[in-house]
C-alpha positions as CSV (number, residue, x, y, z in Angstrom):
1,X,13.3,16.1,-19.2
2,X,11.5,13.3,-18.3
3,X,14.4,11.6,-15.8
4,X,13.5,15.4,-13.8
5,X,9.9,15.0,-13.9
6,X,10.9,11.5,-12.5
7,X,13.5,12.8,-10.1
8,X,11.4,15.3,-8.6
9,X,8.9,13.2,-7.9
10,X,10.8,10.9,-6.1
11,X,11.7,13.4,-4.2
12,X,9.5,14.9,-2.9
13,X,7.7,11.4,-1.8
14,X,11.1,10.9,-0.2
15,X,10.8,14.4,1.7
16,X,7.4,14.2,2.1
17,X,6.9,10.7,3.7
18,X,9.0,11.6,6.2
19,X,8.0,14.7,7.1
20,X,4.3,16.0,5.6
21,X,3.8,18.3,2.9
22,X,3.7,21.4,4.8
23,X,7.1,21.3,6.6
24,X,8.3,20.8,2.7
25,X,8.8,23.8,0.7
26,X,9.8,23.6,-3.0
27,X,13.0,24.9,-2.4
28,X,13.7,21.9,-0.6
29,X,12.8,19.4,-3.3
30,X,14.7,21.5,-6.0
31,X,18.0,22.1,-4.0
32,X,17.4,17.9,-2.7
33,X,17.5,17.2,-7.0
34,X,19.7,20.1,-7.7
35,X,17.8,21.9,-9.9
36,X,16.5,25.4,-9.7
37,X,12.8,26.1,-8.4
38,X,12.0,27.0,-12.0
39,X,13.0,24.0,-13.4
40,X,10.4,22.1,-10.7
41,X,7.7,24.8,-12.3
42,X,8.6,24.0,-16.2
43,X,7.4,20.1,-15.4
44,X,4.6,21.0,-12.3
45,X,2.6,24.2,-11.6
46,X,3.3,24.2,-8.3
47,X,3.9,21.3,-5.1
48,X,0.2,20.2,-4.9
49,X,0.9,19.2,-8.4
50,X,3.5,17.1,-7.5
51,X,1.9,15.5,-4.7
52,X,-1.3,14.9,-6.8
53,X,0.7,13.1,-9.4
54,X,2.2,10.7,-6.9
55,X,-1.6,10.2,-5.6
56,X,-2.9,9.4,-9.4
57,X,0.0,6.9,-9.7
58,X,-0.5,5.4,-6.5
59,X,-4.6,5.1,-7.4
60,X,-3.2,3.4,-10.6
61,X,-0.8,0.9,-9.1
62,X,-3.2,-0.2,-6.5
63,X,-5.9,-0.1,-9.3
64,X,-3.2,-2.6,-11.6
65,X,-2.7,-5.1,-8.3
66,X,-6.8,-5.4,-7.2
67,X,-6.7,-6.4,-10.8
68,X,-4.1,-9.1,-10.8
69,X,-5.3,-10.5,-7.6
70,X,-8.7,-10.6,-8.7
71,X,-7.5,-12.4,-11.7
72,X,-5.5,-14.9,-9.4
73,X,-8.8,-15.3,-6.9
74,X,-11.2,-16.2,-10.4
75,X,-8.4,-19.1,-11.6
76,X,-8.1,-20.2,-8.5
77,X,-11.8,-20.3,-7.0
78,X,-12.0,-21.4,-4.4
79,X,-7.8,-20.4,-3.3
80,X,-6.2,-23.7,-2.2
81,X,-3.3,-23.0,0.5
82,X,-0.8,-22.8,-2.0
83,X,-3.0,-19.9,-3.9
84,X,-3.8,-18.2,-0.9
85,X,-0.1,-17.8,0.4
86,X,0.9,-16.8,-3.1
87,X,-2.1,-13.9,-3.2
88,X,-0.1,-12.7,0.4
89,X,3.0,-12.8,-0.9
90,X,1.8,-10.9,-3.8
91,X,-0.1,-8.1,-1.8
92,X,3.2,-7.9,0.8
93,X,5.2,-7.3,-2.0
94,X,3.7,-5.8,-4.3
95,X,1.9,-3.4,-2.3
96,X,2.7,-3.1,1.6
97,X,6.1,-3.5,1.2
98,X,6.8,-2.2,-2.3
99,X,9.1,1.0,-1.6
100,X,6.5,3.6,-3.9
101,X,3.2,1.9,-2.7
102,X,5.4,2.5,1.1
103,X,6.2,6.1,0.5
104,X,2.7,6.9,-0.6
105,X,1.1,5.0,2.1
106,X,3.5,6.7,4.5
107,X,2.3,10.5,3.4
108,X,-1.0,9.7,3.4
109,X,-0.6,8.3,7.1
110,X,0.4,12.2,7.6
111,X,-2.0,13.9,5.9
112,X,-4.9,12.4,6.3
113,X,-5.3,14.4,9.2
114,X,-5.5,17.8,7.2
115,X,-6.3,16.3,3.9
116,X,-9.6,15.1,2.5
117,X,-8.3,13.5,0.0
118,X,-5.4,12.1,1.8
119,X,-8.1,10.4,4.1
120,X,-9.8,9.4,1.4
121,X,-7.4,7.6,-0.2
122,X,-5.7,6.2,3.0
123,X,-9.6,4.6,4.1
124,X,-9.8,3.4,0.8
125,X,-6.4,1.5,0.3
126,X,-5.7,0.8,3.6
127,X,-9.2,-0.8,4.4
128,X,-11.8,-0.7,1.9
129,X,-10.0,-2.3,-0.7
130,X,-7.8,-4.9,1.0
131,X,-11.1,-5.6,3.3
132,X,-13.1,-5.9,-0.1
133,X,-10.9,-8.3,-1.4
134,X,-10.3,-10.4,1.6
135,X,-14.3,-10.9,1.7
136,X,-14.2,-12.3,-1.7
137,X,-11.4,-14.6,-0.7
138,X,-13.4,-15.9,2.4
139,X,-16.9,-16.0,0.9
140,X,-14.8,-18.2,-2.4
141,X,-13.6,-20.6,0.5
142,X,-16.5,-20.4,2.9
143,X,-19.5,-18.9,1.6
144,X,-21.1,-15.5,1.3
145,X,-21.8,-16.0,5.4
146,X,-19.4,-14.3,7.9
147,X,-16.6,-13.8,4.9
148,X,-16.6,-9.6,6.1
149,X,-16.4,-10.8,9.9
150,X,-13.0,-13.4,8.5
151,X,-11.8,-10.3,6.6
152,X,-11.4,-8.2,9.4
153,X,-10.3,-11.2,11.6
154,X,-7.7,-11.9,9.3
155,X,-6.6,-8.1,7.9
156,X,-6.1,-6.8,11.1
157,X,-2.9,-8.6,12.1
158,X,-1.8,-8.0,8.6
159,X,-2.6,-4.4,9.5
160,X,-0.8,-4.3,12.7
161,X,2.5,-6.0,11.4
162,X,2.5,-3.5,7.9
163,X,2.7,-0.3,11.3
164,X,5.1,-2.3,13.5
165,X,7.4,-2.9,10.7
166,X,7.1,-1.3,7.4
167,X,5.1,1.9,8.3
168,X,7.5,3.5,11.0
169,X,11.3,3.5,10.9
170,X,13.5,2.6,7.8
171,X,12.2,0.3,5.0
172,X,15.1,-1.9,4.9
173,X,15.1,-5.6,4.5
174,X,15.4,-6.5,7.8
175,X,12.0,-4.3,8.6
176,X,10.6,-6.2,5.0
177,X,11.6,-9.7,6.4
178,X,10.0,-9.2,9.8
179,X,7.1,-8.5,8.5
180,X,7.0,-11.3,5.8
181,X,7.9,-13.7,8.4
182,X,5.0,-12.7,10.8
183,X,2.4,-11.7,8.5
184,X,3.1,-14.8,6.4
185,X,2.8,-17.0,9.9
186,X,-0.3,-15.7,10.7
187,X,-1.8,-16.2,7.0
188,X,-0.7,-19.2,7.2
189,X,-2.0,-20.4,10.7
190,X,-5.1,-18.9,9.6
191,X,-5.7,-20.6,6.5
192,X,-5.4,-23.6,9.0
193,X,-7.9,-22.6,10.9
194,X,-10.1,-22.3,8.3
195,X,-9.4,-25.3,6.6
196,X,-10.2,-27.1,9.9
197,X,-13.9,-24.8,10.3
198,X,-15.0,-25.4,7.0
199,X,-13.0,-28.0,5.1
């Protein structure tokens, strides 16, 4: 019972991320799993259900990796280049380029345009969050002064590279290693930079 709940989900993220919630019907989930529509309604009341439940584990994943990275800033504080690269490589992976976290952020990319909530979750763990975060990296390596100005200065690349290569098209490993190998370039160049600004 549970491996359907699972497979349905899966699913329908699958469907949904590539083509929105409204050109999905449930009949396409079920006949994608091969089940019958009533066995989608025994473990969900309907596809909203579905879709919130992908949206609460979503919230809680990205909840769980703040966490850890906040954990890895305060041991670390202030992030020596070796720390910083690793907090990257942990947020590429474990977040931009993790194949759920993708899916998720994919769908929301659709219907954040029709959705409240979709738009509420896309601002908020697209750029609150990750923008949040980066701040408390830059103020730990350069002081409270200017670390939101560094945070967009050094997100928005980031940003750029997770749409040119993991938000559009196939998430294969040749779209995951493009990205690692520019995003982690230009963390890495900017760490540099600020290295050679404030010591």
């Amino acid at each position: 019972m549970a491996e359907t709940r699972e497979m349905i989900l899966h699913t329908a993220l699958e469907l949904c991320s590539r083509r929105g919630c409204e050109a999905v019907s449930v009949r396409d989930i079920c006949s994608a799993v091969g089940i019958k529509e009533s066995s989608l309604y025994y473990h969900f009341p309907g596809k909203q259900a579905v879709i919130d439940e992908l949206y609460s584990r979503f919230e809680e994943h990205c909840a769980a990796l703040t966490g850890e990275l906040d954990a890895a800033l305060e041991a670390g504080s202030p992030p020596g280049r070796e720390g910083f690269m690793n907090v990257c490589a942990h947020f590429f992976d474990g977040y931009l380029s993790d194949p759920f976290c993708n899916g998720v952020l994919r769908l929301l990319d659709i219907e954040r345009r029709s959705s409240p909530e979709a738009l509420r979750l896309y601002t908020r763990w697209m750029f609150d969050e990750p923008l949040s975060y980066q701040a408390r990296v830059f103020a730990a390596l350069t002081g409270p002064g200017g670390a939101d100005y560094l945070a967009v200065k050094f997100y928005a690349p980031i940003y750029l590279y997770a749409n040119r290569y993991l938000l559009c098209g196939e998430l294969d490993g040749e779209a995951k290693a493009a990205f690692r190998e520019a995003a982690s370039a230009h963390a890495a160049r900017f760490f540099s930079e600020m290295e050679a600004l404030y010591g």
